[in-house]
Structures are given as C-alpha cells and as structure tokens.
C-alpha positions in Angstrom: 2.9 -21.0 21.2 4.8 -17.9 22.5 4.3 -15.1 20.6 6.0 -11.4 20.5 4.5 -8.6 18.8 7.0 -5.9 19.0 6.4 -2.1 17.4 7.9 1.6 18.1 4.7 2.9 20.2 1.9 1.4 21.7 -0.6 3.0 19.5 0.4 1.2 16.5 -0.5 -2.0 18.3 -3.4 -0.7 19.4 -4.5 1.1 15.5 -3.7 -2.1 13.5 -3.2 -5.4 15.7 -5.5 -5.8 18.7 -8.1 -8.0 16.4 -5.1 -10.5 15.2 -3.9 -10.7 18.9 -7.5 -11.5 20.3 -7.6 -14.0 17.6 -4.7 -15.8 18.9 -5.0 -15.6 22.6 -8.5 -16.9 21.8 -6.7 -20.0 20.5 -4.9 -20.8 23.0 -1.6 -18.8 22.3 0.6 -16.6 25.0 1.1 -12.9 23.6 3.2 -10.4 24.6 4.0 -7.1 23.5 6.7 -4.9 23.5 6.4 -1.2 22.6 6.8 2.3 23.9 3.7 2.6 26.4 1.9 1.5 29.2 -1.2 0.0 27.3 -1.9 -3.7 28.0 -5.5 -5.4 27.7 -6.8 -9.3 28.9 -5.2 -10.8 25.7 -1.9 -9.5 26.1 -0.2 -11.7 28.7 3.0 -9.7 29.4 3.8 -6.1 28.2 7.3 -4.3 28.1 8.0 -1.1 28.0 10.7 -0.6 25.4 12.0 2.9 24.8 12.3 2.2 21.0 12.8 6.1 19.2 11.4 6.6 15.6 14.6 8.5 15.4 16.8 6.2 13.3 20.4 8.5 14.8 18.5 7.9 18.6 20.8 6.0 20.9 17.4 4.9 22.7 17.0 2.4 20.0 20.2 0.7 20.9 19.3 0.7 24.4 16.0 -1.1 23.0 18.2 -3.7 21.2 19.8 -4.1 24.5 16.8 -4.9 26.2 15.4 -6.7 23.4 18.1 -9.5 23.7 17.6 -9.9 27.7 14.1 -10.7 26.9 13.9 -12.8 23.9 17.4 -14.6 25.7 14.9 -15.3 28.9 11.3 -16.1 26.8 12.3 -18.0 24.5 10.0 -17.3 22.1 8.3 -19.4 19.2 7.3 -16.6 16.7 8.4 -12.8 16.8 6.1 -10.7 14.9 7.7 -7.3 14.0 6.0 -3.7 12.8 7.3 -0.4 12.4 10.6 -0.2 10.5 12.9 1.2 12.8 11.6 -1.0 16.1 11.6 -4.0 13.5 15.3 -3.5 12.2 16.4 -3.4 16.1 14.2 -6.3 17.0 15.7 -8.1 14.3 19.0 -7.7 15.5 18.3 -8.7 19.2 16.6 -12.2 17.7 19.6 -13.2 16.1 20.5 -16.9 17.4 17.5 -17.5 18.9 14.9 -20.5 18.0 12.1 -17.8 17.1 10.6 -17.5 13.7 10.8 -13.6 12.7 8.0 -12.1 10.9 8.3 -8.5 9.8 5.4 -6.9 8.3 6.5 -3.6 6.1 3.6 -1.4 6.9 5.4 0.8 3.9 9.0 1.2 3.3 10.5 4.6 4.3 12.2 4.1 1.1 9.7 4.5 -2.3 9.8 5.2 -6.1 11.1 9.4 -6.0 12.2 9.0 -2.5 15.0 11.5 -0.5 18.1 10.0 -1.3 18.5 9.7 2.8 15.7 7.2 2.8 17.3 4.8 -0.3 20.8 5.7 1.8 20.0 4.5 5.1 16.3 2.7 5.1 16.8 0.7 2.2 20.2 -0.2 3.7 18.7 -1.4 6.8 15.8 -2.9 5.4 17.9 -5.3 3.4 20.5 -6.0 6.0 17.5 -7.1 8.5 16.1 -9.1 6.0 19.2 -11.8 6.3 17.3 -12.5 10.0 13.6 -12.6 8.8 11.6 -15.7 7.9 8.7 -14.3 6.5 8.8 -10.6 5.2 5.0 -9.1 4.5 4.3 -6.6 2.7 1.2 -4.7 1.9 1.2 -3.1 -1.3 2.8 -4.1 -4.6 5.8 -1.6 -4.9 7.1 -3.0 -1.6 6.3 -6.7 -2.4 8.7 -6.0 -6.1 11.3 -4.5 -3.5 11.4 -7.0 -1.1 12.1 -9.8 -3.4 15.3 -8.9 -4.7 16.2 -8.7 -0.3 17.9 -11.8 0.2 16.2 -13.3 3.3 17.2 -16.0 5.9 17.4 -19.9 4.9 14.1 -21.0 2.9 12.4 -17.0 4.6 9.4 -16.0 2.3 8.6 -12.7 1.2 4.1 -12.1 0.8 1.8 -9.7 -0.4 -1.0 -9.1 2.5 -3.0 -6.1 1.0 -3.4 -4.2 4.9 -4.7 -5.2 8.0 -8.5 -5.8 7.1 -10.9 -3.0 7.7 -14.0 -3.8 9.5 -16.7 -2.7 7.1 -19.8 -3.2 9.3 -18.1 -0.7 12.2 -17.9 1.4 8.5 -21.5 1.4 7.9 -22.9 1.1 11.6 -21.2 4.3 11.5 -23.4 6.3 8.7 -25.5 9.4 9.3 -27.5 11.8 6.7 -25.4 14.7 4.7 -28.0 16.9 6.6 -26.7 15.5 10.5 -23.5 16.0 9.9 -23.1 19.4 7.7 -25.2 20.5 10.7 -22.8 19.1 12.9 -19.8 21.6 11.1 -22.2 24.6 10.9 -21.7 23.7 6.7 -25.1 24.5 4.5 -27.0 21.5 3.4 -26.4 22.4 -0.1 -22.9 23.1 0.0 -20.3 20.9 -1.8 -17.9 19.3 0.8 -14.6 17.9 0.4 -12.3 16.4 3.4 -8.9 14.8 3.8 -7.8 12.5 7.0 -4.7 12.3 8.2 -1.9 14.4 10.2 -1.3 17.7 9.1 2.6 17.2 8.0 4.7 17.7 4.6 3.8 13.8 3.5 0.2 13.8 3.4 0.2 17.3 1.7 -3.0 18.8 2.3 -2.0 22.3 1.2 -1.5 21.0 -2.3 -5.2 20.7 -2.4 -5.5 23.9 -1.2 -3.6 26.1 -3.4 -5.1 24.2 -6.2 -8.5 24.9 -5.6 -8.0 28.2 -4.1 -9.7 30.0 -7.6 -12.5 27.3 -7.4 -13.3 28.1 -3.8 -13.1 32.0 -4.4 -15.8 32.3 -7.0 -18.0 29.8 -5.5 -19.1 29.7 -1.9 -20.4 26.2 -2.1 -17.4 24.5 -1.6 -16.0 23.4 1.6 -13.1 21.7 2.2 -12.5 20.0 5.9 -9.2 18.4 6.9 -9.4 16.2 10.3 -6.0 15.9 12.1 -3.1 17.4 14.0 -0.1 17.8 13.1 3.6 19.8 12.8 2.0 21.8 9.9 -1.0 23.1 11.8 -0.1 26.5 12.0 1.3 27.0 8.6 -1.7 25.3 7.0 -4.0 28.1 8.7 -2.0 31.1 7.9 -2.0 29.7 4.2 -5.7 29.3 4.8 -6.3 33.1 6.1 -3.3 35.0 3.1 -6.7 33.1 1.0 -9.2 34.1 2.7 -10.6 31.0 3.1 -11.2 30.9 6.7 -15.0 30.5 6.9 -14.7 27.4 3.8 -11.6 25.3 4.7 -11.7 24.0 8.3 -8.8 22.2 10.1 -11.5 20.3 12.7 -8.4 18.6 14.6 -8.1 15.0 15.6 -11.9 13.6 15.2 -12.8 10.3 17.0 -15.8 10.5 14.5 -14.5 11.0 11.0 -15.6 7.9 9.6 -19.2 9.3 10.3 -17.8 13.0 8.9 -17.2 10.7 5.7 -21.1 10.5 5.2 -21.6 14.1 5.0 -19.2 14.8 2.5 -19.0 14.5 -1.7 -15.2 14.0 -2.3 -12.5 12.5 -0.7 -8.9 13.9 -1.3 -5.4 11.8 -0.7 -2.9 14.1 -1.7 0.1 12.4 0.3 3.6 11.7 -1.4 3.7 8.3 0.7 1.5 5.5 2.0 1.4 2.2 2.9 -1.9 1.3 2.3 -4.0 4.3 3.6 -7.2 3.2 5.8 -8.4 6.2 5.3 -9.3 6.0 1.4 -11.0 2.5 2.6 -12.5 3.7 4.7 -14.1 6.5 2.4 -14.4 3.7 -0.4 -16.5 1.6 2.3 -18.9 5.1 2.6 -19.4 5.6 -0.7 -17.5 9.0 -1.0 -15.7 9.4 -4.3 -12.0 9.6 -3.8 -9.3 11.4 -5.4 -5.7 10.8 -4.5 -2.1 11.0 -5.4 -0.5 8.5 -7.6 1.9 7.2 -5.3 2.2 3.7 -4.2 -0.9 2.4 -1.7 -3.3 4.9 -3.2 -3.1 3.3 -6.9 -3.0 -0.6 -5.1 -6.4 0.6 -3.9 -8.0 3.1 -7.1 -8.2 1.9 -10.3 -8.3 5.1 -12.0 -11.1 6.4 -13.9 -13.2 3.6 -12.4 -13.1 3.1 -8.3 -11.4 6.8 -8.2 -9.4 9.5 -9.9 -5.6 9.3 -9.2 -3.1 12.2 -10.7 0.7 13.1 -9.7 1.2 14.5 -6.3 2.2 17.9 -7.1 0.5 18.4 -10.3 -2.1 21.0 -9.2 -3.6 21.6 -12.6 -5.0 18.3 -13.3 -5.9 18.1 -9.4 -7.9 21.0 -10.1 -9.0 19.7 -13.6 -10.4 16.1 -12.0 -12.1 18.5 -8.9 -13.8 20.2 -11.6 -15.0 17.4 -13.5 -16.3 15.5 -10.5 -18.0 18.5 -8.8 -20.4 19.2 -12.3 -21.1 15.2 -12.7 -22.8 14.0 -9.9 -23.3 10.6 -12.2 -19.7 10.1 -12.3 -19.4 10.8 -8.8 -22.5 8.0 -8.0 -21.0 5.6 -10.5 -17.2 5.8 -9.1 -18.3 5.5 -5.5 -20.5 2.3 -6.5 -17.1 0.9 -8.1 -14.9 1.4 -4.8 -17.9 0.0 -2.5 -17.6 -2.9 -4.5 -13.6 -3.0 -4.7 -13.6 -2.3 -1.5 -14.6 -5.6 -0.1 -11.7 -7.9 -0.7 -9.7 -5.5 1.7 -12.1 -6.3 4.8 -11.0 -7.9 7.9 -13.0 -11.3 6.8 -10.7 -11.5 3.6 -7.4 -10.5 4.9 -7.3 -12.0 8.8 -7.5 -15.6 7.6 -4.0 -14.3 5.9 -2.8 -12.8 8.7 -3.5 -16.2 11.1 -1.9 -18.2 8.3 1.1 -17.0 9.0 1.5 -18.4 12.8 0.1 -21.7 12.2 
C-alpha cells in the first residue's frame, strides 16, 4: 500500500509516529510524509514540505490545501493518515474525491468541557464538517471518543477509542538513576522534598497555579523544591512571579531537558496542573517511574488517574485543595509508596506493546 501521514510540523511526526511508520515500511508499505520541515529518515519514502500554519485565520494553510490536492491528485494514495487538527481539517479537504481511506487521529480536540467559546465556535465547527470525509476518526481519550460520535462521518466511517500512542516503558526504566545522582545533578539537597512539572511554560499547562498555591508551604519550609522543565511564551513572567516570592533558590525553570524522564527519578511528586490535554505522556511517563502524580481534573489526566488510587486529581484552579492534597502527600510517604505502586501497575495497558497492535489494525 501507499500511505500518507500528514501533520502541521515535522516534530509531531517525529514525537508520536516514527515507531508506527517503521512498522509499516518494515512490512512492505510506501510512506510518505507531509509536514512543515525538512526531516526525512530510511522509512519514509518521499517527504513534502507543506507550509501548513497552526494559525487557523493563516492563508498558508490554504496554500497547503492547494498543494495538498496536486499531490494526493498525482499519488494516488491507498490510506491517508491525518494528525494535528488544523493540518488534518485541510488534508481532509484536499482528499475529497479521491480513492484514499482517511484516518484522522484527534490527538485532543481544541474544543473540551469549559472551553473558550472561540474553540466550540470555530474547532468544533470544523471538526464536524471534516468528519463528513473521514473513514475512521480516532480518538484517544474518552471525552473526545463521546464527542466524536454524535460527528456524522462518511458512508459506513468508524469513530475508535486508542488510549495514546504507546509509551515505551523499557526506554522508561533504562532511563532510572538514584534520588542522590540526580538532586546532585540540580545542586538540590539529598534530603530535600522535590516536586517537577513537564511541559512548555504557556497559560494551558499552568504551572504558576502550582506556584502560588504552594508559595506559604515553600516559605516556611526550605525542603521543598519545585522544578519545571520547558520553554515557553510564559518564561519570563513565571520567573518574575518566582522572584516578587522569593523563591528563586527553590523553584527552578531548568528549560527544555533531553533528560527529564531521568529528572523523574529524583523527584517525590509529580504535578499536571494544565486546563487541556490529550493524553499527557508526561504523567505516563512519571507513572512508568514511580513518582506520585497530582494533576488537574480535566480530560486526559482523569483517563489516566483514578483518583485516590493511581493519583490525586482536583479542579484546575482550585488552589486550596491543590495545596491541601500537596500537604497530605508530602507527610505520608506510605500514601505516596502505595499510589505510585497503583500507577506502575495502571500504567502498563498504555505501553507501546498494548496500543501499536491497535494502531496497525487500522491499515490492514
């Protein structure tokens, strides 16, 4: 078969899809890719360039569409497989009267329960329109699986529930050092409590939520650490924030970190304070590490905590019981043991050798 995996940048291929496209080259499938980048590799066959803009007003994506249609006209493709909403909904377009079968998978709708009315106004609207020219529509956590059924898709089209992309647990655990390696690492004591987020520094994923709530807690007690790994818009506002505090010396922005996964081992507490996610890798992969995780109630973080058992979930801008759970997990180190036992074990059904046979079922 011919296959096109199409997405808004190159580094969402690259995050999420190089495993799935191995797999099928492997069997004896042409792949292509089309994206906005240069990046290609052996098991990608041919790879466009395609100025696709995450911008949804951006007349670059209707030059994409453009393009789109000269190349699916001239490759006649067998299956299209689509990511990224706004490169999806254009894709989707360009495809129409051609053979191909179109599967889109909704790494998380820009529209969610206590959404902008913008995102219900314009995402949702072009969610369902697309959704006349999809075949198979996947989704990845259960809020988006309820929405997309009531989309009304093409002749005898299919909508599934794929929980993610399949983390690779061993690359997880190959990756574990000692509390004592890696506090040395960050200059942190070896007996200091330490807390750390992942994830850009922006609005959504909300890290100065955490921040303000536990600004009392990290005053009167100079154990606790809090580290956040990523860049981001918000950057410079986080660090004023963390300097009107005081908290300079105790809550470090470490930037982008190729080795976070490994900064998971020398921590005691996990925090996913977003108001949006898909189905955040991150908390897997601090589930797969054994670091207790608390997170917002927001769809993705309560497919993946049960709460009270594999984590602690509370509302995303309720600071009191964010400071409230903190508290109660930082003076039980039981409860902390017994929760992160829970999520190793729940874990598991979201690794790669659970969820790829899923993914491959859908080309055959």
């Amino acid at each position: 078969m011919k296959i096109l995996f199409a997405a808004t940048v190159d580094i969402h291929i690259i995050n999420h899809h190089l495993r799935i496209i191995h797999a099928l080259h492997e069997a004896g499938h042409r792949v292509d890719v089309a994206a906005n980048g240069d990046y290609t590799n052996a098991d990608i066959t041919r790879k466009y360039n395609i100025c696709f803009s995450k911008n949804p007003l951006s007349t670059d994506n209707l030059k994409a569409e453009r393009e789109m249609k000269r190349i699916l006209r001239e490759e006649d493709y067998d299956i299209i497989s689509c990511h990224t909403p706004l490169s999806s909904y254009f894709v989707r377009l360009a495809a129409r009267g051609t053979r191909a079968k179109v599967i889109y998978t909704a790494h998380g709708f820009h529209f969610y329960k206590g959404c902008p009315l913008i995102n219900r106004t314009i995402y949702k609207t072009m969610e369902a329109h697309a959704a006349h020219f999809t075949d198979t529509l996947v989704t990845i956590n259960r809020e988006d699986y309820e929405a997309a059924c009531r989309f009304r898709l093409k002749k005898g089209g299919q909508v599934k529930l794929i929980p993610g992309v399949g983390i690779d647990l061993a690359k997880i655990h190959d990756q574990a050092a000692s509390k004592e390696e890696v506090r040395r690492m960050l200059g942190i004591p070896e007996d200091a409590f330490v807390c750390i987020s992942v994830g850009e520094v922006n609005k959504n994923k909300n890290q100065l939520t955490v921040i303000e709530a536990l600004a009392e807690d990290f005053k009167q007690n100079d154990k606790l650490y809090y580290v956040i790994c990523g860049r981001g818009p918000l950057e410079d506002t986080v660090h004023q924030r963390i300097a009107e505090l005081g908290l300079e010396k105790r809550i470090l922005l470490l930037g982008y970190r190729e080795d976070a996964v490994k900064l998971l081992y020398g921590c005691d507490l996990f925090f996913s304070p977003s108001y949006r996610e898909g189905l955040p890798v991150s908390v897997m992969e601090a589930m797969a590490a054994g670091v207790p995780v608390v997170a917002s109630n927001v769809r993705g973080n309560r497919d993946l905590i049960e709460d009270g058992k594999s984590g602690m979930l509370y509302e995303p801008d309720d600071r009191e019981t964010l400071g409230r759970i903190f508290r109660k997990l930082y003076g039980d180190a039981s409860l902390r043991e017994k929760t992160a036992e829970t999520a190793r074990l729940e874990v598991r059904k979201y690794a790669k050798e659970a969820i790829d046979p899923q993914i491959l079922a859908l080309y055959e």
